[in-house]
PAVO-853566 format. One record per residue: residue in three letters; x, y, z of N, C-alpha, C in turn. Coordinates in nm, 4 decimals. Layout:
[atom ALA [X Y Z] [X Y Z] [X Y Z]]
...
This chain:
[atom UNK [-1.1013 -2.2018 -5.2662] [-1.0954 -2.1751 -5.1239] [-1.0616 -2.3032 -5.0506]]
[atom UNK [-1.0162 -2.3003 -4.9408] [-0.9884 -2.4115 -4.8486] [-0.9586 -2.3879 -4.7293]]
[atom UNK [-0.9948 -2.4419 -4.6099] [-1.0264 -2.4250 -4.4911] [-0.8947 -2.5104 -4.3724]]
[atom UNK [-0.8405 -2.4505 -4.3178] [-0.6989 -2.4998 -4.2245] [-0.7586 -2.4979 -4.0746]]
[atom UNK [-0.7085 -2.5756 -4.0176] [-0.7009 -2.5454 -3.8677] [-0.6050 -2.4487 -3.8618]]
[atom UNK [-0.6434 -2.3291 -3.8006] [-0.5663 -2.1954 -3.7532] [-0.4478 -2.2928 -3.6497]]
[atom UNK [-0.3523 -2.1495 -3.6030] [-0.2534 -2.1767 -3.5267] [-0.2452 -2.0671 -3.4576]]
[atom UNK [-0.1491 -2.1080 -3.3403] [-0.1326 -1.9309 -3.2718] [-0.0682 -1.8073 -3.3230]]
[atom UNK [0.0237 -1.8927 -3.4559] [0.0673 -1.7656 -3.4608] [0.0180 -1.7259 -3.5975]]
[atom UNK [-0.1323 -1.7540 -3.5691] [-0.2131 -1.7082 -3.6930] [-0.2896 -1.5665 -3.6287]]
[atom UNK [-0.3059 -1.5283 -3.5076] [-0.3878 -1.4664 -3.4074] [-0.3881 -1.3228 -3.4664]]
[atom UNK [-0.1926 -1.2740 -3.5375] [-0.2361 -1.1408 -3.5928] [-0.3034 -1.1063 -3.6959]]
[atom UNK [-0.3330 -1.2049 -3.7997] [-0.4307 -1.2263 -3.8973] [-0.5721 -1.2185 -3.8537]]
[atom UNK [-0.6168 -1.3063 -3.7679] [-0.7457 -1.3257 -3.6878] [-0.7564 -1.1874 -3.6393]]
[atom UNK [-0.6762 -1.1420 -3.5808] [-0.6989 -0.9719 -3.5451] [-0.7549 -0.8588 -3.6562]]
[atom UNK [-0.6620 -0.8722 -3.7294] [-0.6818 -0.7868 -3.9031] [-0.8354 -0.8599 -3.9297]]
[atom UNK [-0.8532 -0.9499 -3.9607] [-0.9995 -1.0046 -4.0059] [-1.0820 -0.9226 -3.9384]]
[atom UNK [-1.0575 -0.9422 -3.8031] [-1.1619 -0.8899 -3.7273] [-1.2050 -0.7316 -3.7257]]
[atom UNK [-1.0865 -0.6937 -3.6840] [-1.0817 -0.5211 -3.7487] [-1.1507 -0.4859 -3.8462]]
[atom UNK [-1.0829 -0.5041 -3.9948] [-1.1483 -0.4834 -4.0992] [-1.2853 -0.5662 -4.1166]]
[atom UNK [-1.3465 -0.6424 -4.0242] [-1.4844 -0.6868 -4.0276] [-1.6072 -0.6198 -3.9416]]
[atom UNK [-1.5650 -0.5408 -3.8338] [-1.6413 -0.5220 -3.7562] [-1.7277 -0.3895 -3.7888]]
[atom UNK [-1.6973 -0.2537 -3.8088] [-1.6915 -0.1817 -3.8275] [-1.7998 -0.1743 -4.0151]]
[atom UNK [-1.7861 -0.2494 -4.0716] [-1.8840 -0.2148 -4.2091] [-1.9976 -0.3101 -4.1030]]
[atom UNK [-1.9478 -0.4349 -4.0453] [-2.0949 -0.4812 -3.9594] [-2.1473 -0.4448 -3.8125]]
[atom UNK [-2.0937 -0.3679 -3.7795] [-2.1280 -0.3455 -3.6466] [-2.1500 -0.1834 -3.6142]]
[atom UNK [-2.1125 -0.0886 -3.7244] [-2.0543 0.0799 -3.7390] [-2.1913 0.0993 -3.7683]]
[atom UNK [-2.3178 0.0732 -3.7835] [-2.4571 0.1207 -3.7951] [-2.5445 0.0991 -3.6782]]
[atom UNK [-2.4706 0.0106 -3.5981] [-2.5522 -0.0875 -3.4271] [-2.4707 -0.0492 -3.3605]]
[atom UNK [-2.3272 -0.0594 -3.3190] [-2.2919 0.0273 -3.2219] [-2.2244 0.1678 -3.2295]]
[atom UNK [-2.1627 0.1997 -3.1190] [-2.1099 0.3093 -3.1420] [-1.9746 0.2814 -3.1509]]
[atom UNK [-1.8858 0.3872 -3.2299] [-1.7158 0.3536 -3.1998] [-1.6474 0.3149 -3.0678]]
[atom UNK [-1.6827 0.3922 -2.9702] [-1.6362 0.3321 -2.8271] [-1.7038 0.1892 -2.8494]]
[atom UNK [-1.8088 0.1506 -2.8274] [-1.8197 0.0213 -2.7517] [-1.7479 -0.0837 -2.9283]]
[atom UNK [-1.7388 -0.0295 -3.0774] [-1.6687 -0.1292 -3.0998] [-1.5225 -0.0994 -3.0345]]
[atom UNK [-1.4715 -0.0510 -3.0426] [-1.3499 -0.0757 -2.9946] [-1.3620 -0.1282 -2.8577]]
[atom UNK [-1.4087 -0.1411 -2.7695] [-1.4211 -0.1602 -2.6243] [-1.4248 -0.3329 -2.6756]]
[atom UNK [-1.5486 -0.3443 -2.7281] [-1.5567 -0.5100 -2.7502] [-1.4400 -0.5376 -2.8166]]
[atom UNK [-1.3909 -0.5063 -2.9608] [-1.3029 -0.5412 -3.0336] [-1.1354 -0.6076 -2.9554]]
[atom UNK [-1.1572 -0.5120 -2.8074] [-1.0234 -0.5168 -2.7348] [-1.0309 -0.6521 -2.6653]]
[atom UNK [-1.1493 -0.6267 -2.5857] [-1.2367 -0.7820 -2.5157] [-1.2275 -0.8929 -2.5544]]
[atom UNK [-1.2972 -0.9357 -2.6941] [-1.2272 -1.0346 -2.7771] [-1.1599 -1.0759 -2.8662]]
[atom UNK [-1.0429 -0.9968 -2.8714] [-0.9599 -1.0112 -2.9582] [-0.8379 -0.9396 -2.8943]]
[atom UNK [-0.8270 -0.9292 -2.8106] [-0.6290 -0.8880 -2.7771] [-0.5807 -0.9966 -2.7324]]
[atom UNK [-0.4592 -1.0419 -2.7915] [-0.4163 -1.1279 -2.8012] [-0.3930 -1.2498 -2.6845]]
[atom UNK [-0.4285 -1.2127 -2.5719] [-0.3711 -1.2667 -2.4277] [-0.5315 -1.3497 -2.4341]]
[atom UNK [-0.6405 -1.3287 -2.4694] [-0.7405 -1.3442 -2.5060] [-0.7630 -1.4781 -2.5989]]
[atom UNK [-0.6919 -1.4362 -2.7172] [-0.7068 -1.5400 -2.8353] [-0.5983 -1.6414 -2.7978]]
[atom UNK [-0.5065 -1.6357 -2.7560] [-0.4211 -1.7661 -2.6485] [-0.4648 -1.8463 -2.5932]]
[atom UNK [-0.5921 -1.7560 -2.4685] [-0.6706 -1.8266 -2.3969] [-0.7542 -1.9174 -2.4575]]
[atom UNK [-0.8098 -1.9078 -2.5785] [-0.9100 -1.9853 -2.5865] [-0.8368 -2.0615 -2.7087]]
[atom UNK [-0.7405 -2.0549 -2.7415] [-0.6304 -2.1619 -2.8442] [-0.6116 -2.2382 -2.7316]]
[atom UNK [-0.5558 -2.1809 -2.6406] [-0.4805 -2.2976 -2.5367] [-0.6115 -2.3648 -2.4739]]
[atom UNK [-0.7405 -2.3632 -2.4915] [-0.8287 -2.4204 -2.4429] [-0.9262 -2.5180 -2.5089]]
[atom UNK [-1.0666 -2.5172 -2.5014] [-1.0978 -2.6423 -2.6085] [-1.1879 -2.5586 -2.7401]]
[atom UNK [-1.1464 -2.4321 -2.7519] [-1.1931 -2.3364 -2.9176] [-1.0985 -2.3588 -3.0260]]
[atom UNK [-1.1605 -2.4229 -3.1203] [-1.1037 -2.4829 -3.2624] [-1.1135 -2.3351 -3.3206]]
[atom UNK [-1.0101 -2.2838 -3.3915] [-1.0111 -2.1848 -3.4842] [-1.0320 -2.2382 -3.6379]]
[atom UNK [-1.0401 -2.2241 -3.6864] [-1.0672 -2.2469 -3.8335] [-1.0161 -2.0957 -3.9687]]
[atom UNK [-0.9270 -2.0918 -4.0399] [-0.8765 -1.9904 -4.1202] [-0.8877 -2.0651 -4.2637]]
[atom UNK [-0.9890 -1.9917 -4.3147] [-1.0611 -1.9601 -4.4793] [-0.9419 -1.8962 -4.5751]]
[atom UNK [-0.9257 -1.9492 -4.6700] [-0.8063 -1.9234 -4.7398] [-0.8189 -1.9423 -4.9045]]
[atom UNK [-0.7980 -1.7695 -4.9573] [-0.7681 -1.8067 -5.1359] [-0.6409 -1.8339 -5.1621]]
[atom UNK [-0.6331 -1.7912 -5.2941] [-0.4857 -1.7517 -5.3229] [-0.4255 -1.6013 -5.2863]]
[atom UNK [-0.5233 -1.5263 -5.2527] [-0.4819 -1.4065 -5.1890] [-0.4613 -1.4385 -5.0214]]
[atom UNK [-0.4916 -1.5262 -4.9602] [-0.4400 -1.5854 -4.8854] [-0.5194 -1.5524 -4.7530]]
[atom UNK [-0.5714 -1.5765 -4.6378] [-0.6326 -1.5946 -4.5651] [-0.7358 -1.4499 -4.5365]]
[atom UNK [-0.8711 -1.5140 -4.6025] [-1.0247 -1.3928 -4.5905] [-1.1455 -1.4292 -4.5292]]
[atom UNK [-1.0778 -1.4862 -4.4273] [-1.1970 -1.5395 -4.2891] [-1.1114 -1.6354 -4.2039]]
[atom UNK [-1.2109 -1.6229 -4.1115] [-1.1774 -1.7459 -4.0119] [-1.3201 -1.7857 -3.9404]]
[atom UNK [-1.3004 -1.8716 -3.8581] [-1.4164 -1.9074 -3.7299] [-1.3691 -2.0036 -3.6110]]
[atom UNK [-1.4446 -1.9828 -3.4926] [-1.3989 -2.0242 -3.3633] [-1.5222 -2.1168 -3.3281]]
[atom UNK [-1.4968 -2.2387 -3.3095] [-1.5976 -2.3179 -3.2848] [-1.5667 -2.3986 -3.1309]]
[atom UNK [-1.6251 -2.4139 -3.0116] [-1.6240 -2.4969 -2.9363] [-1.7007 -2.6137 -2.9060]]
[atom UNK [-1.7076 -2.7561 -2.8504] [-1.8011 -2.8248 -2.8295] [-1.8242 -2.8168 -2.6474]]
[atom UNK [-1.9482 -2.7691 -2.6675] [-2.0010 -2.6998 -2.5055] [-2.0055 -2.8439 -2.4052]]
[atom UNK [-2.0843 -2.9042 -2.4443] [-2.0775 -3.0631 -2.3792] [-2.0697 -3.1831 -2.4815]]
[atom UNK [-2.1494 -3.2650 -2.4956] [-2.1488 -3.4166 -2.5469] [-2.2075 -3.4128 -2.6631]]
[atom UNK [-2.3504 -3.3134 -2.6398] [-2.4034 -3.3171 -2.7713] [-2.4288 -3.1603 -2.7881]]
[atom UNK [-2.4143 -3.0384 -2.7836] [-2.3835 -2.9553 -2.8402] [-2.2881 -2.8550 -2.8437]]
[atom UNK [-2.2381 -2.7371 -2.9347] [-2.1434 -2.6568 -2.9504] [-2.1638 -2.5277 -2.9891]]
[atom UNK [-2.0884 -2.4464 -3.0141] [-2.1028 -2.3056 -2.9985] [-2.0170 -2.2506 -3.1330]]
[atom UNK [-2.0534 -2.1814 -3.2268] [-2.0092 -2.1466 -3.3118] [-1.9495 -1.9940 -3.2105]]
[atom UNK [-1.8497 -1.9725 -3.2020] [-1.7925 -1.8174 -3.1199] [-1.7872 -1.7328 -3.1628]]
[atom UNK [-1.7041 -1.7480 -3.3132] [-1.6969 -1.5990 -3.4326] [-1.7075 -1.7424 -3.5472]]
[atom UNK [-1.7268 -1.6357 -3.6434] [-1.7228 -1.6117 -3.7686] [-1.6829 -1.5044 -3.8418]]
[atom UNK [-1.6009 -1.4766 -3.9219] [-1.5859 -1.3258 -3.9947] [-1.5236 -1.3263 -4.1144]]
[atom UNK [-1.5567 -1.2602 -4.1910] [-1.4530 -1.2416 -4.3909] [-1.4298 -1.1242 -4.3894]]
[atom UNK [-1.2939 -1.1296 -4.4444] [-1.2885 -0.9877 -4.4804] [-1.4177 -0.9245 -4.5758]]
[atom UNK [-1.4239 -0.7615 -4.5722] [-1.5390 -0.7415 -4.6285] [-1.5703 -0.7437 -4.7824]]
[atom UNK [-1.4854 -0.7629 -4.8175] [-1.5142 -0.7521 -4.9871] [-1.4925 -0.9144 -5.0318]]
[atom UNK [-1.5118 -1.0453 -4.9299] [-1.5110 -1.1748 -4.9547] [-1.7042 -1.1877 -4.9439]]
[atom UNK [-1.7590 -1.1092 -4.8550] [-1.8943 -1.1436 -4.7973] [-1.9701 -1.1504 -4.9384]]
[atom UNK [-2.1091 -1.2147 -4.9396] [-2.2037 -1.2565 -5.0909] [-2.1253 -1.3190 -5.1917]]
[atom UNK [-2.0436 -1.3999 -5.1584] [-1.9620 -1.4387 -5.2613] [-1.9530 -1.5782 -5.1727]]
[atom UNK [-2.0341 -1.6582 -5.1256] [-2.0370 -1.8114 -5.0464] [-1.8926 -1.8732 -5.0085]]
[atom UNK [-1.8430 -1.7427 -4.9668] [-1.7184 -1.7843 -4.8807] [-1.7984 -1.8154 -4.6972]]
[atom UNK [-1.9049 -1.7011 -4.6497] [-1.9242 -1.7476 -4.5010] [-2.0007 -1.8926 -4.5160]]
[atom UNK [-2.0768 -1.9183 -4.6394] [-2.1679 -2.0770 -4.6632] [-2.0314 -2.1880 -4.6259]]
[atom UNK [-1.9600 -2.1658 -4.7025] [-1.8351 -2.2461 -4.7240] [-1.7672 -2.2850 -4.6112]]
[atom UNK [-1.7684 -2.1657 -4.5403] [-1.6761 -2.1641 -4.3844] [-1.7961 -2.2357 -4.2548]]
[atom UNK [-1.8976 -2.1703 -4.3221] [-1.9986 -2.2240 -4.1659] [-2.0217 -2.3578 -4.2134]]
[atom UNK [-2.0506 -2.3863 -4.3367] [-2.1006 -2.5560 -4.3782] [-1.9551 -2.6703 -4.3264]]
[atom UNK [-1.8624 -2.5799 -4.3182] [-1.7401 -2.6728 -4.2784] [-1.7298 -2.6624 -4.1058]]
[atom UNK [-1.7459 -2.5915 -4.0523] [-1.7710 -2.6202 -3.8747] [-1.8864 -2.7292 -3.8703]]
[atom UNK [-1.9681 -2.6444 -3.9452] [-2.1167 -2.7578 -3.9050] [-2.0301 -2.9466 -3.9035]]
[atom UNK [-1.9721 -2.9645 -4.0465] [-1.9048 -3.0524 -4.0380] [-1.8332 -3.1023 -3.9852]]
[atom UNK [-1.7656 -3.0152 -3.9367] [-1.6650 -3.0176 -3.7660] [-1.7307 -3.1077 -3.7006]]
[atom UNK [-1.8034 -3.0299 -3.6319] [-1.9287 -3.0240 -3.5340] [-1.9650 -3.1975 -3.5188]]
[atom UNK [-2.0763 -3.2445 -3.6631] [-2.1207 -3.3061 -3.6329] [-2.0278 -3.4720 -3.6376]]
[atom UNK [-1.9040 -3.4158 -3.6968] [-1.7876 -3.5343 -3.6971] [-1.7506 -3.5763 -3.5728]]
[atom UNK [-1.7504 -3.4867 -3.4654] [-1.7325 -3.4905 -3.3216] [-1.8518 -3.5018 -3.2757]]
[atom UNK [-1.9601 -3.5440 -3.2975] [-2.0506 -3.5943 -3.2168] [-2.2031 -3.4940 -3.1939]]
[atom UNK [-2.1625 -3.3327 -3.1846] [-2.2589 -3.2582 -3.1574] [-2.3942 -3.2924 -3.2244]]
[atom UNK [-2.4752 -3.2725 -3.2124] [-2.6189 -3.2943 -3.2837] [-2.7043 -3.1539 -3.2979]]
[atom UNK [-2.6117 -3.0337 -3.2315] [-2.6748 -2.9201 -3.2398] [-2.5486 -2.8051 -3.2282]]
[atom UNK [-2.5864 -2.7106 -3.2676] [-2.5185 -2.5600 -3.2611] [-2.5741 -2.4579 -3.2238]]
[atom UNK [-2.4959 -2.3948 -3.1847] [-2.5719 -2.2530 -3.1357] [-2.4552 -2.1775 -3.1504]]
[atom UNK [-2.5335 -2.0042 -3.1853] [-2.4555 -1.8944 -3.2228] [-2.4862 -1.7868 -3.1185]]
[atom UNK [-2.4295 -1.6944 -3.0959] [-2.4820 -1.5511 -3.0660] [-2.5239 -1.4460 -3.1847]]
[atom UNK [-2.6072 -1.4076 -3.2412] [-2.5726 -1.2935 -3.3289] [-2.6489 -1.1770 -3.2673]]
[atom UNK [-2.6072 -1.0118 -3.2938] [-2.6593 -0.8849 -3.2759] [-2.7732 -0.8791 -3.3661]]
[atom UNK [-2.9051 -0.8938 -3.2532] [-3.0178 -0.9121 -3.3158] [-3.0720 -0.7790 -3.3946]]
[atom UNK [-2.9473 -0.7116 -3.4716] [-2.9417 -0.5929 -3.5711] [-2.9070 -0.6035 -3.6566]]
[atom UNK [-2.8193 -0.7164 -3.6602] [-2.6930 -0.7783 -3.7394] [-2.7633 -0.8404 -3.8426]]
[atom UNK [-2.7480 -0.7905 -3.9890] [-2.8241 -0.8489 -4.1570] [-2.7585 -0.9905 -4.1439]]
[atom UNK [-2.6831 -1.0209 -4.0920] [-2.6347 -1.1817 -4.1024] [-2.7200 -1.2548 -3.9957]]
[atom UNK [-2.8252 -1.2657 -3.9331] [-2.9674 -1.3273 -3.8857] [-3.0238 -1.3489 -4.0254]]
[atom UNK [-3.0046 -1.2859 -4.0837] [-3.0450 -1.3425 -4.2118] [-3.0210 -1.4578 -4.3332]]
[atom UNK [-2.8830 -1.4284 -4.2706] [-2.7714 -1.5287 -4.3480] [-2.7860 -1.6926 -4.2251]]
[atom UNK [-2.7683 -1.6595 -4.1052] [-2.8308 -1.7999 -4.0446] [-2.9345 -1.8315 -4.0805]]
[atom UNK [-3.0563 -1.7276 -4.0926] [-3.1548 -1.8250 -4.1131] [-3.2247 -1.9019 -4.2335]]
[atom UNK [-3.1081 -1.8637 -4.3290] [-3.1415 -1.9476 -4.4534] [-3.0620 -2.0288 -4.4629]]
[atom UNK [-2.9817 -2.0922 -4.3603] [-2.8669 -2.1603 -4.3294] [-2.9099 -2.2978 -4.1989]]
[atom UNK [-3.0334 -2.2722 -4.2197] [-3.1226 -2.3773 -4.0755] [-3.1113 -2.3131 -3.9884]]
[atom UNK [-3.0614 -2.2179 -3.9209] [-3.0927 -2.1687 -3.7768] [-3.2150 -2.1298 -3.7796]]
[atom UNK [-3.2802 -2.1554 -3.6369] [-3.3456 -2.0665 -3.5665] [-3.3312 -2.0083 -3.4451]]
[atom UNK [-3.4069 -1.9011 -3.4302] [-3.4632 -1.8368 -3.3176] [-3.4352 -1.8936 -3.1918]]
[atom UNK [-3.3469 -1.9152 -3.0831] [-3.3941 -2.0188 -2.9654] [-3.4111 -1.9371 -2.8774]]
[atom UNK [-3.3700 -1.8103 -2.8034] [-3.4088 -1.6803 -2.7970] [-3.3434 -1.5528 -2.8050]]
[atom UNK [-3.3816 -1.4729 -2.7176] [-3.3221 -1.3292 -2.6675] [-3.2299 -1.3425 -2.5634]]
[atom UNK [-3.1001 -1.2307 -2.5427] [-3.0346 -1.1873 -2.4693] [-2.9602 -1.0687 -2.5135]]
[atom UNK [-2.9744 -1.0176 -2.3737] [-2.9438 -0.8769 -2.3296] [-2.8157 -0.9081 -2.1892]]
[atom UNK [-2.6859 -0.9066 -2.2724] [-2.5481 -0.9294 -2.1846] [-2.4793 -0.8587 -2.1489]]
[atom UNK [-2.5017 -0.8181 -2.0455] [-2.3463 -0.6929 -1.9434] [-2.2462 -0.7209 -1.9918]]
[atom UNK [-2.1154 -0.6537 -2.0898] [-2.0331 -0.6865 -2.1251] [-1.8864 -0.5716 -2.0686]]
[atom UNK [-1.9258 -0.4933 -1.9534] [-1.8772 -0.4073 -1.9137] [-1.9008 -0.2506 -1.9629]]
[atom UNK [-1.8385 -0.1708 -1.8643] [-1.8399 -0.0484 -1.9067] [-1.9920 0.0295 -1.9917]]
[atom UNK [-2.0951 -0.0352 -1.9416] [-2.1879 0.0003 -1.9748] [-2.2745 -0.0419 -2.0720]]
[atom UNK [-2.1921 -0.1702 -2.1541] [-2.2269 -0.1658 -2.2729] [-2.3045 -0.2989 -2.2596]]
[atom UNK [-2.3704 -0.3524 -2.3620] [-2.4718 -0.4785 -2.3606] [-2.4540 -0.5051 -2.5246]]
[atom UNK [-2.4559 -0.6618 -2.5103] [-2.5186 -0.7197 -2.6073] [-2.6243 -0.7504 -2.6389]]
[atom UNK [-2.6920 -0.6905 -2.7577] [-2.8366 -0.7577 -2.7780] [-2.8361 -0.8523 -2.8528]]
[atom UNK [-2.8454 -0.9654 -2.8173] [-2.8280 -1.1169 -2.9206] [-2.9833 -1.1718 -2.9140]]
[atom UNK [-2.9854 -1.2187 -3.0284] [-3.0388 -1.3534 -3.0795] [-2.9467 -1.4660 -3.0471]]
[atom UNK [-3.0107 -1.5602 -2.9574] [-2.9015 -1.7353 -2.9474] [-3.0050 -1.7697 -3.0736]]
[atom UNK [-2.9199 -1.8204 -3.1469] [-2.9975 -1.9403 -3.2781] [-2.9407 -2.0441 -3.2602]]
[atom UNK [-3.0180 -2.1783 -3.2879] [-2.9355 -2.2681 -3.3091] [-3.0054 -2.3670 -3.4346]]
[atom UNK [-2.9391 -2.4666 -3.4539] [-2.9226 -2.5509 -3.5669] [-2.8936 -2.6916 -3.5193]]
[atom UNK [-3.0003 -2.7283 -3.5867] [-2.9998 -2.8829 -3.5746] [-2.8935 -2.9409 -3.6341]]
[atom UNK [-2.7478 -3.0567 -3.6266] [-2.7096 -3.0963 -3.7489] [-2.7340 -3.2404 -3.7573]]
């Protein structure tokens, strides 16, 4: 495996990831409308521009079958940052491709200075599990208006690095 700085015109890939990721993790917590509602939110393309053309590092996970993850990392201020996504395709997951991908932002991260991270995850979401054997913790709850009715229920975790 080996890890690239993404590009823009990596975004229809980042799309496919996301697609084929959401739905085995998110198809038991939400409903089909709100994934697709979110799915459109962050991820149509005018979207993933925005935050290329801004200060979100993409990151694209790569075999020889050729790109089965990515992640979006920003640095929020001086000393901490925001892990944005993370995602593998689904038949890469338990196989320490997301260890591989998150241990390399962290590295990002703390090469640029951050001393801490923080995530959002769907405090439903079996990967709270996977942060927290990964150093995250708990920092708290949120409940986010994300339109059209719908809310996020997150866990913020974060991580010391």
């Amino acid at each position: 495996m080996q890890i690239r700085k993404a590009e823009i015109n990596d975004i229809p890939t980042i799309q496919a990831i996301a697609e084929q990721a959401w739905r085995p993790t998110y198809g038991s917590i939400l409903s089909e409308e709100q994934c697709v509602y979110m799915l459109d939110m962050m991820y149509r393309t005018e979207v993933l521009k925005k935050q290329f053309e801004g200060n979100v590092h993409f990151f694209m996970l790569e075999s020889e079958e050729g790109a089965i993850g990515f992640a979006a990392y920003e640095a929020m201020n001086e000393h901490e940052g925001k892990l944005h996504k993370i995602y593998l395709r689904p038949l890469q997951k338990s196989q320490g491709a997301g260890t591989f991908l998150l241990e390399y932002v962290a590295g990002f991260a703390k090469e640029n200075g951050q001393k801490a991270m923080y995530l959002n995850v769907n405090r439903h979401n079996s990967a709270v599990q996977f942060y927290l054997k990964r150093g995250f913790q708990i920092d708290q709850e949120l409940d986010l208006h994300v339109g059209e009715g719908y809310y996020m229920n997150d866990y913020i975790m974060k991580r010391e690095l």
